[in-house]
One Martini backbone bead per residue (centre of mass of N, CA, C, O) as a GRO file, in nm:
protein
  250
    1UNK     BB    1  -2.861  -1.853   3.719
    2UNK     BB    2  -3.131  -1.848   3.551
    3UNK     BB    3  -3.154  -2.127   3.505
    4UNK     BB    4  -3.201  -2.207   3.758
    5UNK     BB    5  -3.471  -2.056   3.873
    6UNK     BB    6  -3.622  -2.183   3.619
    7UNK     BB    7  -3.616  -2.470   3.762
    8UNK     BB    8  -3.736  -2.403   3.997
    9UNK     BB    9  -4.000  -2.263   3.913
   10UNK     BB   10  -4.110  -2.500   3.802
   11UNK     BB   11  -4.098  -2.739   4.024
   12UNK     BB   12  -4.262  -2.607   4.188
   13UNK     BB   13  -4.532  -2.561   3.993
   14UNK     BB   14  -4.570  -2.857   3.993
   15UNK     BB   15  -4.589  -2.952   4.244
   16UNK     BB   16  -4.849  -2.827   4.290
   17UNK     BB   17  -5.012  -2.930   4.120
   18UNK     BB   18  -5.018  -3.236   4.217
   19UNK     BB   19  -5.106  -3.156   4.519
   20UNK     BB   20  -5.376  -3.080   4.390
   21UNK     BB   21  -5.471  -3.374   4.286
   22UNK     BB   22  -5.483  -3.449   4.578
   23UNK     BB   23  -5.640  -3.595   4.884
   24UNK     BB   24  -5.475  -3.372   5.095
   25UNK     BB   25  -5.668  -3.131   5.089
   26UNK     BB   26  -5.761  -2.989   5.451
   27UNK     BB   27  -5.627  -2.697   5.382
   28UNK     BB   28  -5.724  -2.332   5.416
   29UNK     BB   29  -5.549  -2.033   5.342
   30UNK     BB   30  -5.589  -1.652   5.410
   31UNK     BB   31  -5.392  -1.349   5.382
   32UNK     BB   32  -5.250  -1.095   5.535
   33UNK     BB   33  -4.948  -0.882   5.432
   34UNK     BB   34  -4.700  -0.795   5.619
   35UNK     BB   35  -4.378  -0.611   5.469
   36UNK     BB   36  -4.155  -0.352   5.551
   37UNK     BB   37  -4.403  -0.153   5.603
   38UNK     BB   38  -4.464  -0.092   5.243
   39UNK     BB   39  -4.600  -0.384   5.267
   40UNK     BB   40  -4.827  -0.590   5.098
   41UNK     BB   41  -5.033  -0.875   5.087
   42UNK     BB   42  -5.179  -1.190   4.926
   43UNK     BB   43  -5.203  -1.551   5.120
   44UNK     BB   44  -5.197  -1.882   4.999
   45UNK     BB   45  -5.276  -2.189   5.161
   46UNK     BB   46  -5.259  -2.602   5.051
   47UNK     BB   47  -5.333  -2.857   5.254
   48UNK     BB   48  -5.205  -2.997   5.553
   49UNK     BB   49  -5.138  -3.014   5.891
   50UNK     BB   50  -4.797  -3.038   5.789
   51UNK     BB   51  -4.829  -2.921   5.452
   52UNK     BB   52  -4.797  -2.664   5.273
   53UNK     BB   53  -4.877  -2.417   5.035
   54UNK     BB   54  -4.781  -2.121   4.870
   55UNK     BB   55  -4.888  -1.808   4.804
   56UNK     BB   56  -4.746  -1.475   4.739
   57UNK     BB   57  -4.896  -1.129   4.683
   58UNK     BB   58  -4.691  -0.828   4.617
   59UNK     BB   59  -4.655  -0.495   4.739
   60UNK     BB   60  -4.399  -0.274   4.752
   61UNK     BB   61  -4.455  -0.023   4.566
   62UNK     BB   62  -4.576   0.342   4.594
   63UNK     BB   63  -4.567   0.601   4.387
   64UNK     BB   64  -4.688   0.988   4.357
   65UNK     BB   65  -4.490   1.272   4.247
   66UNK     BB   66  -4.500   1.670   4.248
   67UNK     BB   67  -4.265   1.951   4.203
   68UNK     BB   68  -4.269   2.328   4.200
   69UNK     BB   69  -4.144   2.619   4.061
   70UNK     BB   70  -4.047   2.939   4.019
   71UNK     BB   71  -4.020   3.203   3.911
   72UNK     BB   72  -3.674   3.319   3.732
   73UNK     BB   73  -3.340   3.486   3.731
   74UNK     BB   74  -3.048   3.614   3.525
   75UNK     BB   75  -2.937   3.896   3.401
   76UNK     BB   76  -3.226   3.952   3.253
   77UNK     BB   77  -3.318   3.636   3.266
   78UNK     BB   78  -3.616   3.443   3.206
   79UNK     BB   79  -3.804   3.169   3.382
   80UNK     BB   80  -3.911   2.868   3.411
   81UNK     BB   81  -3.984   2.603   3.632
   82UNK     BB   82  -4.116   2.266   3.619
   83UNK     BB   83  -4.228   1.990   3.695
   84UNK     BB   84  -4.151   1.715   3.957
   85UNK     BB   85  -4.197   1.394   3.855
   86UNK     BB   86  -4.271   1.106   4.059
   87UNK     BB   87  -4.236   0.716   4.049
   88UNK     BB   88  -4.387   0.400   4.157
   89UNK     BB   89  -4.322   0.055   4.151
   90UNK     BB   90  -4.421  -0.274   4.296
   91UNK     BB   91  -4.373  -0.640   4.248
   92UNK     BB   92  -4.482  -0.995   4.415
   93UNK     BB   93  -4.438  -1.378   4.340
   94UNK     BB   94  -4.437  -1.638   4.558
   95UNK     BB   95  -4.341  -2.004   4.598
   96UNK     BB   96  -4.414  -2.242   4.824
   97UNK     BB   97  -4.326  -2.460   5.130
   98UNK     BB   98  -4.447  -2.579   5.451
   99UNK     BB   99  -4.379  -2.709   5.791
  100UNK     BB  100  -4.521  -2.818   6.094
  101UNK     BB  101  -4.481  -2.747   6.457
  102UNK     BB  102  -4.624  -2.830   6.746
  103UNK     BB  103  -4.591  -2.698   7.074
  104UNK     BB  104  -4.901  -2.625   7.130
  105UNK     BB  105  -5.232  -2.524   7.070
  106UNK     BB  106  -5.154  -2.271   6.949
  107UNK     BB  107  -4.886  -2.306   6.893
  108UNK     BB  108  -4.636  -2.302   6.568
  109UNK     BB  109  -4.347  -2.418   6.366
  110UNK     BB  110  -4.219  -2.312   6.087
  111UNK     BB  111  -4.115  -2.433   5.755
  112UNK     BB  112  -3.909  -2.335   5.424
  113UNK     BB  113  -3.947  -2.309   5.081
  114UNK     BB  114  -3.893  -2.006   4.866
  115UNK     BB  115  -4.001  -1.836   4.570
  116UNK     BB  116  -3.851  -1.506   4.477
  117UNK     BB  117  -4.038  -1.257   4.303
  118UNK     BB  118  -3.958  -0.921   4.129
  119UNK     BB  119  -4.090  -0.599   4.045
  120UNK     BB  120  -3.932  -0.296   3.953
  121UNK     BB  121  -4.022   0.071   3.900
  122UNK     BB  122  -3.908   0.396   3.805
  123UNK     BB  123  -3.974   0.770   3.766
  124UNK     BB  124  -3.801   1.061   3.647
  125UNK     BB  125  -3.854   1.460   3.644
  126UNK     BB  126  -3.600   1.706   3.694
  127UNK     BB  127  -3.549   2.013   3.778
  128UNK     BB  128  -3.308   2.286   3.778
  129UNK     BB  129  -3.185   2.590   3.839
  130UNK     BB  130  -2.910   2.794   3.695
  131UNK     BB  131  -2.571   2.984   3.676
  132UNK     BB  132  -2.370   2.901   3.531
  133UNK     BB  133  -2.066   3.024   3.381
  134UNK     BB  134  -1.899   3.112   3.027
  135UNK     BB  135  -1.601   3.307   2.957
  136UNK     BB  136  -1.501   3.454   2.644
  137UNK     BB  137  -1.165   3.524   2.501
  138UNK     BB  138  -0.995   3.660   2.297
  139UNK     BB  139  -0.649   3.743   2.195
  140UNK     BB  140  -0.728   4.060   2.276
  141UNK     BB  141  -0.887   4.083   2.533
  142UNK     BB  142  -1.231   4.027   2.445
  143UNK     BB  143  -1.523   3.953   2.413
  144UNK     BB  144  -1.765   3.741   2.303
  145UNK     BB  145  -1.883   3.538   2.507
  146UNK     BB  146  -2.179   3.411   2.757
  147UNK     BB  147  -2.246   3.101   2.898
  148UNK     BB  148  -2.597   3.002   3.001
  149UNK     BB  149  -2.744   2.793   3.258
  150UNK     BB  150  -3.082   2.793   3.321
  151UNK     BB  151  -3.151   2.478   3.308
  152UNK     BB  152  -3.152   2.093   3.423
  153UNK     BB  153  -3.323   1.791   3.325
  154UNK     BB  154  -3.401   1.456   3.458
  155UNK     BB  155  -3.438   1.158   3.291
  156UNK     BB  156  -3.543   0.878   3.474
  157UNK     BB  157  -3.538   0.509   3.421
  158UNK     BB  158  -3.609   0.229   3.598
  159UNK     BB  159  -3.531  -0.149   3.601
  160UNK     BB  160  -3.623  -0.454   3.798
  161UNK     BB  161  -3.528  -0.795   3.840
  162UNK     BB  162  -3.617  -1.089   4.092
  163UNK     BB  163  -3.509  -1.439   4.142
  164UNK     BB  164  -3.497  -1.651   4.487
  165UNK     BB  165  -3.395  -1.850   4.781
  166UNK     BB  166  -3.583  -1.912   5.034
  167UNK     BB  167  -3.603  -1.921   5.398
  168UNK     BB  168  -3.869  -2.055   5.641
  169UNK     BB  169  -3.914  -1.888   5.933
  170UNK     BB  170  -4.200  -1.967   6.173
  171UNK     BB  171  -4.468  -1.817   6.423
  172UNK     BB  172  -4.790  -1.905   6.556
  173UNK     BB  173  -5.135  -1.794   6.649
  174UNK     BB  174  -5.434  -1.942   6.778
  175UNK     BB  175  -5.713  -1.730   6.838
  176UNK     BB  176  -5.888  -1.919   6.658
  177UNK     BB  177  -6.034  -2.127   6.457
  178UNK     BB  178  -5.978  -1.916   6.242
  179UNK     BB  179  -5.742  -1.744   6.369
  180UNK     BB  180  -5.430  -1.603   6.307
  181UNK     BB  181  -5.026  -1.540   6.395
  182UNK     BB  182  -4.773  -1.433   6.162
  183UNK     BB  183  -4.431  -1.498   6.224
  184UNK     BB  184  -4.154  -1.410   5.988
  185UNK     BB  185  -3.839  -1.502   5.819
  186UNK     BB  186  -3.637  -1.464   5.502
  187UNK     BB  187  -3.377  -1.601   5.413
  188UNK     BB  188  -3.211  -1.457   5.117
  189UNK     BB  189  -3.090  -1.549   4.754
  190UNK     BB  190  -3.067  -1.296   4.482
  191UNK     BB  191  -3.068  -1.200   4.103
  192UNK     BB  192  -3.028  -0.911   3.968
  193UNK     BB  193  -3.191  -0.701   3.679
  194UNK     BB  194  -3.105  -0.432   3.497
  195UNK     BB  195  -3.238  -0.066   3.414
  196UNK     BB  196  -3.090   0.290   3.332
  197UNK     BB  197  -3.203   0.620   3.190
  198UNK     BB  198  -3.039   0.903   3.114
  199UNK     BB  199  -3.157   1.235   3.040
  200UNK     BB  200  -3.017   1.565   2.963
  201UNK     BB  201  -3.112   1.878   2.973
  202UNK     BB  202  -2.981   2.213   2.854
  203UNK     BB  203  -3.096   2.546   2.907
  204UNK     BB  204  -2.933   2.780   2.687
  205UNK     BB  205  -2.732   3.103   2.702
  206UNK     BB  206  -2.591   3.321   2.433
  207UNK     BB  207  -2.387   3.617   2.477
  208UNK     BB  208  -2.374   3.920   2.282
  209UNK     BB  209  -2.229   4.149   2.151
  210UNK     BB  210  -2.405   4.448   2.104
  211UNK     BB  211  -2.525   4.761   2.040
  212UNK     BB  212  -2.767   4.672   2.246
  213UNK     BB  213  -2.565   4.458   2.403
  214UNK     BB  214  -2.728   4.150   2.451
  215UNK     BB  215  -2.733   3.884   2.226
  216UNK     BB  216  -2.945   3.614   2.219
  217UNK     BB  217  -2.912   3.241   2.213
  218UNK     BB  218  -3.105   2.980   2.221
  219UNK     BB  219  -3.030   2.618   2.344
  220UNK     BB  220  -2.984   2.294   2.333
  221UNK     BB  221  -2.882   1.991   2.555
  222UNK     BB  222  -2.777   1.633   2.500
  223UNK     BB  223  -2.778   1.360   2.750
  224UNK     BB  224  -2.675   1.007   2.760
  225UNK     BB  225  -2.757   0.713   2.980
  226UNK     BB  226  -2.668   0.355   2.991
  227UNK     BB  227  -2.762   0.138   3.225
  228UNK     BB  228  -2.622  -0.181   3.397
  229UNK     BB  229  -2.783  -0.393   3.586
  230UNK     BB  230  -2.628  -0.657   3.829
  231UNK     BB  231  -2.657  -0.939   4.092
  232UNK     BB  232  -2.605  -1.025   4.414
  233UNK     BB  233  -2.770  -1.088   4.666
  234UNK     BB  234  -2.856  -1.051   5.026
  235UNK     BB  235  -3.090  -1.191   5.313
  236UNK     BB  236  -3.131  -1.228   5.635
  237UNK     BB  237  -3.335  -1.035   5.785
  238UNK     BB  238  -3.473  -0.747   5.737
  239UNK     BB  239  -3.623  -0.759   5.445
  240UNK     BB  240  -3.825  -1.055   5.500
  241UNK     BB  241  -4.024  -0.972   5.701
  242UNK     BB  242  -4.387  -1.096   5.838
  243UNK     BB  243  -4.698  -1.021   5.850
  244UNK     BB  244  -4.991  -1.263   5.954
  245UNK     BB  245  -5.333  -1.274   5.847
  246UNK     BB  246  -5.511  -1.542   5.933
  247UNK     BB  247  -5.774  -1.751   5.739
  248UNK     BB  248  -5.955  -1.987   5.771
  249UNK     BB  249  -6.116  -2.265   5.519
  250UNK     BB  250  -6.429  -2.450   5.582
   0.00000   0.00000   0.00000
């Protein structure tokens, strides 16, 4: 699957330039694209009157958070919990060309294919106070000591690289010889590759018994896991629509 869209890829590159190296470029058209909401980004297209090229460079996601807790205390052990960072990133940069078809004077028609391709990662790190504990007992039915999880944070780190090709189905109106309004839909299969880590910290305290009550010791325990994510993605309507202000340049 990533050898074709490799092959996708250089293809449509490749078209783009031979096409830009010919005299039928006369139309040049940068556009403001907002996207699903939380997307936005910018689109720029040159051909003929009949046929563009598209190139557009969206920004996905982005978010910068962080959370902190209060001291707190659990059987006259106080600890504190600290802040809980979190955050998010996303670029994509797609490819392609569309073929118009006017309605009206001001209506008209597009359709095309593009190469859709896509990078996230996101990194959070969360703490969160725990009172969890467990007591053990000889065989004497004495205690001997009672396990207490103080509070627990994980660290999570994500990222994932998206692939696919979309067909463009869209409408646009002509506000005046410069600005235009289109509106677009992009149903598209995409294959997703990514990877996800996760660490956990725990923060224990074991009681022992003793002359003076009880006596603590504080240890760490570390817990990692590597998980690999894969596979193929599918988007009709809703994933893919985009508002796009275009400035035709004279």
């Amino acid at each position: 699957m990533k050898k074709y869209m490799l092959i996708a890829l250089s293809f449509c590159v490749l078209s783009i330039a031979a096409f830009a190296q010919r005299d039928t470029i006369k139309v040049r058209e940068v556009g403001l694209v907002f996207s699903n909401i939380n997307s936005f980004g910018l689109c720029y297209k040159f051909g003929n009157e009949n046929t563009l090229f598209r190139i557009t460079a969206l920004s996905l996601t982005g978010a910068n958070n962080a959370a902190s807790y209060n001291t707190y205390s659990y059987n006259g052990v106080h600890d504190t919990v600290p802040s809980s960072p979190s955050s998010s990133f996303g670029v994509g940069l797609n490819f392609g060309f569309e073929k118009r078809k006017p309605i009206t004077d001001r209506f008209y028609f597009y359709y095309g294919l593009v190469l859709i391709n896509s990078y996230t990662e996101s990194n959070s790190n969360s703490t969160t106070p725990s009172t969890s504990f467990l007591t053990y007992w000889n065989a004497n039915n004495v205690f001997t000591v009672q396990s207490v999880v103080l509070n627990s944070s994980n660290a999570v780190n994500t990222w994932n690289i998206s692939s696919g090709l979309g067909v463009v189905l869209g409408v646009a109106y002509k506000l005046n010889k410069s600005f235009s309004i289109e509106v677009e839909l992009i149903p598209s299969i995409s294959y997703n590759y990514g990877d996800s880590k996760t660490t956990t910290n725990s923060n224990i305290v074991e009681l022992y018994p003793s002359g003076k009550g009880y006596e603590p010791q504080y240890f760490l325990n570390v817990t990692n896991q590597d998980k690999t994510n894969k596979g193929i993605s599918y988007s009709v309507l809703n994933n893919n629509a985009a508002i796009t202000i275009a400035y035709k340049i004279k």
